[in-house]
N, C-alpha and C positions, 0 to 999 in steps of 0.2 A: 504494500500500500504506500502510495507516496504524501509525502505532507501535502498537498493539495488535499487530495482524497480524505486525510485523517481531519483536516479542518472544515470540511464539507460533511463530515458524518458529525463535529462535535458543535456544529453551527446548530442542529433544531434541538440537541438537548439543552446547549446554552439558552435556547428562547421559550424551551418549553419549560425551566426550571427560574427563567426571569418571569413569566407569565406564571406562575404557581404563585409567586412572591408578587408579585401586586395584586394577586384575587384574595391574597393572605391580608396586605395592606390594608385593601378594600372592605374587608369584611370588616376587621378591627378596627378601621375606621368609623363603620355604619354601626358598630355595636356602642361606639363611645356613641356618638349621635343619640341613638334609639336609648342608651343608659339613660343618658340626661332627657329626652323626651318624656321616657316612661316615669323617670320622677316627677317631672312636671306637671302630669298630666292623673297619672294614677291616685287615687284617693288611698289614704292608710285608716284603719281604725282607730277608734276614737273610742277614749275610757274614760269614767267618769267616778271621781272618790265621793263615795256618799258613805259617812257614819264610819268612817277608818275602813269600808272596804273598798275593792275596784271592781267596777262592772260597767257592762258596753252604754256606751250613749242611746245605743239604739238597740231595741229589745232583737232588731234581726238585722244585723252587721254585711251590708252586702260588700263592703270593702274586700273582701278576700277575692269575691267573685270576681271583682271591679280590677283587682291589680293584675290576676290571670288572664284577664280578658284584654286590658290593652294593652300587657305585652305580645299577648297572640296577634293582636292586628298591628301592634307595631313591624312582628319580629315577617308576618306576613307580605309586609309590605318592603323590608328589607330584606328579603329573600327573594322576589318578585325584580327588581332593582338589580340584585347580583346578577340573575341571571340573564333579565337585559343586556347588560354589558357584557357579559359575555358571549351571548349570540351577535353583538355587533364587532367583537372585537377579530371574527374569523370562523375557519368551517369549525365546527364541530364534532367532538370526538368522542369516543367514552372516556378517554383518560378523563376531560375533561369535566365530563356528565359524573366522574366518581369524585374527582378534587372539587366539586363546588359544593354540594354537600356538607362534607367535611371542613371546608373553613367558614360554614354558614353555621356550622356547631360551633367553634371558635368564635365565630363575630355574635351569637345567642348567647353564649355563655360571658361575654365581654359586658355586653349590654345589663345582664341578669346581674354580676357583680358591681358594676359602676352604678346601678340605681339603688343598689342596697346600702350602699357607701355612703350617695348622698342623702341617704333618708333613713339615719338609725333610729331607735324607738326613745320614745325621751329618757331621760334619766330619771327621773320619779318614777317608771316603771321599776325599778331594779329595787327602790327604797323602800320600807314597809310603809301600806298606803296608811296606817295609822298614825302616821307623822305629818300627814297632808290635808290642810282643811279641806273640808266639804265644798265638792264644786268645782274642784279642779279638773284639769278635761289635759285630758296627756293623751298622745298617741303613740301608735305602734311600729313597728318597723317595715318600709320597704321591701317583701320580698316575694316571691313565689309558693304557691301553697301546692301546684301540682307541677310537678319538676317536669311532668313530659311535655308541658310549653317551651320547652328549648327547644323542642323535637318541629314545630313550626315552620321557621326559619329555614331550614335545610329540606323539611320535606316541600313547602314550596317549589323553592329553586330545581329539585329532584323532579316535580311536576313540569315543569316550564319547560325543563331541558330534554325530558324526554320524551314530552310531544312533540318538541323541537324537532329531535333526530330521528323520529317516528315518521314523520313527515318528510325530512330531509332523505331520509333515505327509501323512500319510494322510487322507483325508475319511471323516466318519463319514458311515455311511447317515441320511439324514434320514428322521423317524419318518413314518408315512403321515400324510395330512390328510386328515379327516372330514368331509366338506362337510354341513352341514345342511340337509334336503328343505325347500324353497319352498314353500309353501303353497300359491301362486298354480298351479302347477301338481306335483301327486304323483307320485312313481313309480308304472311300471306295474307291478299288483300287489301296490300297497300297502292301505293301511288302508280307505281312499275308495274306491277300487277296488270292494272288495270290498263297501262298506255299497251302493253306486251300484247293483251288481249284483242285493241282497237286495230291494231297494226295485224293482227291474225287476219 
């Protein structure tokens, strides 16, 4: 093999493993994004010290439901996104369709950390509520109550990409081919034919 040859074989690993590392980027990017959104946005529960105990503000706490639920549509919509960009960035491949997935678990699991971070439970939770007057309203901590909402994210993109390549690799009909009459010998019933006959 000559060095020509050897740097032509190590050219598409090099761009297949610089392409692995900005979908890695990409995601860890979108997960800090979507961390801070889903703090923003997600509601925490809310407790309330009545008589030195703690109990919910609200007799049915939909907060738990509430934080599950718009990391799902967040992490859905960042998984949606990844794989955009990936179908525009060139054909696609199964390598491909396997490493998106997989850093869309990384950029879910980014996201899921970075909002628990910003949103810990207050500190009067940890303290006995019998040291807290009456009335106090503390809340809880940012976090996930059904851990298979990470699983979101990646099965999206897993959706996207594999109708993608589902589609992509259907064959198209090849248009007919026209073969052009020989001179050397004509169809029957063509033009010659026909003068051959007149001239009989």
């Amino acid at each position: 093999m000559t060095p020509a040859d050897g740097s032509e074989v190590a050219r598409p690993r090099t761009a297949w493993w610089r392409g692995l590392a900005l979908l890695l980027v990409l995601c860890v990017v979108l997960g800090l994004v979507g961390g801070l959104v889903w703090y923003l946005v997600a509601p925490t529960p809310a407790f309330l010290v009545e008589g030195g105990q703690l109990m919910y503000r609200k007799e049915l706490p939909g907060e738990y439901v509430a934080m599950d639920g718009w990391f799902a549509v967040i992490g859905a919509v960042a998984g949606l996104l990844v794989a955009v960009v990936v179908l525009r960035r060139g054909p696609l491949t199964m390598a491909r369709v396997v490493a998106v997935p997989l850093a869309g678990l990384l950029g879910a699991w980014v996201m899921w950390r970075l909002g628990a971070a910003l949103a810990p439970a207050s500190s009067g939770l940890n303290a006995d509520a019998g040291s807290l007057p009456s009335g106090t309203v503390l809340h809880g901590k940012l976090d996930l109550n059904a851990k298979g909402v990470l699983l979101i994210w990646p099965v999206v993109s897993l959706l996207v990409l594999t109708f993608a390549l589902a589609f992509s690799g259907r064959a198209e009909p090849e248009p007919a081919q026209h073969q052009p009459a020989d001179d050397g010998g004509a169809l029957v019933g063509g033009d010659a034919d026909l003068r051959d006959i007149d001239r009989g």
